[in-house]
C-alpha positions in Angstrom: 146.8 39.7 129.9 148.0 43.0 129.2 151.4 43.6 129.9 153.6 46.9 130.0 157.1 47.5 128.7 158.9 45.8 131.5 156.7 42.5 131.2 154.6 43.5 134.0 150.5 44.0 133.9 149.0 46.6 133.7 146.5 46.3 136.8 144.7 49.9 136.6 143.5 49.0 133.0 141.5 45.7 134.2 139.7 47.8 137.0 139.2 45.2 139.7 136.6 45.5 142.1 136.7 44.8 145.6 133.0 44.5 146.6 132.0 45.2 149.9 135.2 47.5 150.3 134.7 48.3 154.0 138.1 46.4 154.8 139.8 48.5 152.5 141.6 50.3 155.4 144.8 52.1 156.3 148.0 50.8 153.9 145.1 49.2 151.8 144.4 52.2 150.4 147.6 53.1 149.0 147.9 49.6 147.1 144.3 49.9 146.1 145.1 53.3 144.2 148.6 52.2 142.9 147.0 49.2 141.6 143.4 50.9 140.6 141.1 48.9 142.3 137.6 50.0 142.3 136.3 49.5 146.1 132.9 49.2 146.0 130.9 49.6 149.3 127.2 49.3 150.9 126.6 51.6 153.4 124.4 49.8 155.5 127.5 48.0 156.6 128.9 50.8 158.2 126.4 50.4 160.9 128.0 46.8 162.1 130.1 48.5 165.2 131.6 46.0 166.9 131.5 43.1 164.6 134.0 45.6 162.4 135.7 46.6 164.8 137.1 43.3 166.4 137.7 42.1 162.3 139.4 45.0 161.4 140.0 47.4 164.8 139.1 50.6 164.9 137.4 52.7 162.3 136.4 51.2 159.0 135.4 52.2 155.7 137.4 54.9 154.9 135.1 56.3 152.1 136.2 60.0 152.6 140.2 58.8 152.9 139.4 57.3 149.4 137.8 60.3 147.8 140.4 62.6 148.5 143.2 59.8 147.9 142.0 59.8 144.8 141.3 55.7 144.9 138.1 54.6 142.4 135.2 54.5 144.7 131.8 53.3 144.2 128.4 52.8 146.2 126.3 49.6 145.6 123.1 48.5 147.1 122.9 44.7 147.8 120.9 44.9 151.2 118.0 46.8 151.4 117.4 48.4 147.9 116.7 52.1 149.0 120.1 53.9 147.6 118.2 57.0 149.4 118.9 55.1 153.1 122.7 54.4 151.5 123.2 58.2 151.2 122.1 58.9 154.3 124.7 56.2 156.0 127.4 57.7 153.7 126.9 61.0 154.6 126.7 60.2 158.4 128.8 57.1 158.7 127.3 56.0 162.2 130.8 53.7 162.3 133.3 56.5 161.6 131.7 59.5 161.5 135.1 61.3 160.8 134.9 59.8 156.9 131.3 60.7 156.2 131.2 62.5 152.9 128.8 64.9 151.0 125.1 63.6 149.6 126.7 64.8 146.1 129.7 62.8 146.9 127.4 59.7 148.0 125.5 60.3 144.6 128.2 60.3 142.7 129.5 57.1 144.1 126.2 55.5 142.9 126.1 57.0 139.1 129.5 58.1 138.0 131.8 55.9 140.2 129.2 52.8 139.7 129.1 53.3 136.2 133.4 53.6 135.7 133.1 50.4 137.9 131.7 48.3 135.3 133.3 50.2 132.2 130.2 52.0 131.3 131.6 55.5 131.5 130.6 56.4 128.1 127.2 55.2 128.1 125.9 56.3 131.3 126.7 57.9 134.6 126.2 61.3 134.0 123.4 63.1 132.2 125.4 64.1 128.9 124.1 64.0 125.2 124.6 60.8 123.4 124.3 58.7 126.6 121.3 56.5 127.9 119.4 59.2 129.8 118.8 57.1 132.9 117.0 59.3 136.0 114.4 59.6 138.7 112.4 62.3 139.6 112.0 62.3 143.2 109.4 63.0 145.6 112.1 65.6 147.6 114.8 67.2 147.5 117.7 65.0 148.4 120.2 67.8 148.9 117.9 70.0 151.3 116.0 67.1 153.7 117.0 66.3 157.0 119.4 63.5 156.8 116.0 61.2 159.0 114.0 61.9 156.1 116.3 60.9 152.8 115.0 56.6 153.5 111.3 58.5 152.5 112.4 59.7 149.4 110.7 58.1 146.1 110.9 58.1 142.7 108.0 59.5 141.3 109.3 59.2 137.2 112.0 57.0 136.5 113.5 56.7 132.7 115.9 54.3 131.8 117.8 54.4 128.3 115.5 57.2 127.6 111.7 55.5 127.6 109.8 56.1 130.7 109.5 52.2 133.2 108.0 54.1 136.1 105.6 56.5 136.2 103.7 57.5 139.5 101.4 60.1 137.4 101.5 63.0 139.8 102.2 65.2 136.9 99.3 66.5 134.6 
């Protein structure tokens, strides 16, 4: 393991993970930054209420408290595989409603904060030249839609690593 001057390691280099993040609460948070854990969450866990709440007590998933904390934050998708109903939980947060963030925030969870996650950062996550060129077209506009409406949204192109795996053909 890696060690630093005074014999101790170096924890925010080794980028733990702490999936399903959602206890990752009050003076969690300020260990989980010092030490630069990387809590990953699913937001169709933040609509287990009382189960949660008699775990942990009170509000969970402090997604927003994260963000501006500045801890490593990522969204996953390990229940039902529509990232699109995921944004919509994380932007509403039927749990805790007071920690909801933004549908760019929730997006960037998924690419940017996914991709540091797993120490991918310079291949992918972003749309930048030299990098794998993963993206979807969509069927709407995930920024504009009524939050109802975003578990609708399809991909109608999707390229991975720059060659086209899905291709819906409604363009000419």
């Amino acid at each position: 393991m890696e060690k630093v001057g005074n014999g101790k390691i170096d924890w925010t280099k080794k980028r733990l993970r702490v999936e399903h993040g959602e206890m990752v609460v009050d003076d969690l948070l300020e260990r989980a930054k010092k030490l630069g854990v990387v809590v990953v969450q699913n937001p169709t866990h933040f609509t287990d209420g009382e189960l949660e709440r008699s775990r942990w007590g009170g509000g969970k998933s402090r997604i927003r408290s994260m963000i501006e904390m500045g801890v490593p934050f990522a969204l996953g998708s390990d229940g039902p595989i529509n990232p699109f109903l995921n944004i919509m939980l994380a932007a509403i947060h039927p749990d805790n409603p007071s920690q909801a963030i933004s549908r760019e925030q929730a997006v960037r969870a998924y690419t940017i904060g996914s991709a540091f996650a797993e120490f991918t950062e310079t291949q992918k996550g972003i749309l930048a030249k030299g990098k794998l060129a993963d993206l979807a077209v969509l069927s709407q506009d995930i920024f504009s839609v009524s939050p109802g409406e975003l578990p609708k949204t399809q991909s109608v192109l999707t390229i991975v690593g720059g060659k086209i795996v899905y291709d819906a053909k409604v363009f000419k």
